[in-house]
N, C-alpha and C positions, 0 to 999 in steps of 0.2 A: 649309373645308367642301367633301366635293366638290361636284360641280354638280346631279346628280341628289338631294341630299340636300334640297334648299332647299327643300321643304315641309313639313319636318320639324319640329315646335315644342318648346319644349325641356322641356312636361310631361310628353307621352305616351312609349310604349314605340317601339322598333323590332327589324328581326333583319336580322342582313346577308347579302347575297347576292354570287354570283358567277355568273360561266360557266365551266363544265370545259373547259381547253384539249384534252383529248384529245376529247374527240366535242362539245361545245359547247354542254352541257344546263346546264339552271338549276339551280343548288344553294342551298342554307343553311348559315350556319356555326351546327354544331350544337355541344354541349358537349365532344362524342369526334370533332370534325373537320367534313367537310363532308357534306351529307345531300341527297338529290334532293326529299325532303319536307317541305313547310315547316312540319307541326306537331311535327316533332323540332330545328327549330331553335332557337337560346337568345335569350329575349326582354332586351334591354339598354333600360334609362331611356333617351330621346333625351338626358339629361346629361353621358351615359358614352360614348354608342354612337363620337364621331367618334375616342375615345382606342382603342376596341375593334376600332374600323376603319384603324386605324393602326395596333395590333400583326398583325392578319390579313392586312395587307400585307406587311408583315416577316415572318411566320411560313411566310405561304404561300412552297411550292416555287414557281421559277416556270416549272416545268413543269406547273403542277397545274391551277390556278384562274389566271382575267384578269379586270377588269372589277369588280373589289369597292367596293361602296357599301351602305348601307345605306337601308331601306327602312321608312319608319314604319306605324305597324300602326293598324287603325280602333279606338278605343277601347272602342267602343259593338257590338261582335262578340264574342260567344263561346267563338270560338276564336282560332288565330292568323292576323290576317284582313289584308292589306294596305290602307290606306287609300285611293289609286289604283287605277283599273279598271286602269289599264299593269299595277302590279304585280300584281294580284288574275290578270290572264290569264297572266302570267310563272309564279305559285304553282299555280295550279289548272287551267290546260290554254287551250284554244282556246275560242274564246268559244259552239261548240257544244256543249260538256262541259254535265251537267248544273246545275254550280253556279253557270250564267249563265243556264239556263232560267227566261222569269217565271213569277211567282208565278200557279197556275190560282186562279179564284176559281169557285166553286161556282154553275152555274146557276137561278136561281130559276124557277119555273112558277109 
């Protein structure tokens, strides 16, 4: 298992990731290759995913992608959501982006 994997449990889902060796951005392995977007990337049972992440190691060029692991997803999210704040600012931007702003809650008078 790799090392970043280890908080992976082996009911929920994940998707795997990499870094693009040519300019260094975060990708996903989607179902037609790699994707800079993690809701086009392909969701794997964490039962499957360490065998899924051993052929994307083989398959990949190794002039393409570095750094492939896989990443478990929150269960309890909507979409395809990382369960780690690491990975959540890896998927969705810089921790200024809007999908890190709290929650406003409505002033009362």
């Amino acid at each position: 298992m790799d090392v970043r994997n280890n908080r992976r449990d082996m009911t929920g889902a994940s998707v795997i990731t990499a870094n693009r060796l040519l300019d260094g951005r975060i990708v996903w392995l989607a179902p037609q290759g790699w994707s800079e977007v993690i809701s086009q990337a392909r969701v794997f049972d964490n039962a499957a995913v360490e065998d899924a992440i051993k052929q994307a190691k083989v398959a990949a060029d190794a002039g393409t992608v570095v750094g492939i692991y896989g990443v478990q997803l929150d269960p309890e999210a909507t979409k395809i959501t990382p369960l780690t704040v690491r990975e959540r600012i890896r998927a969705f931007g810089p921790t200024v982006h809007p999908d890190f702003a709290p929650v406003e809650t409505p002033h009362v008078h």
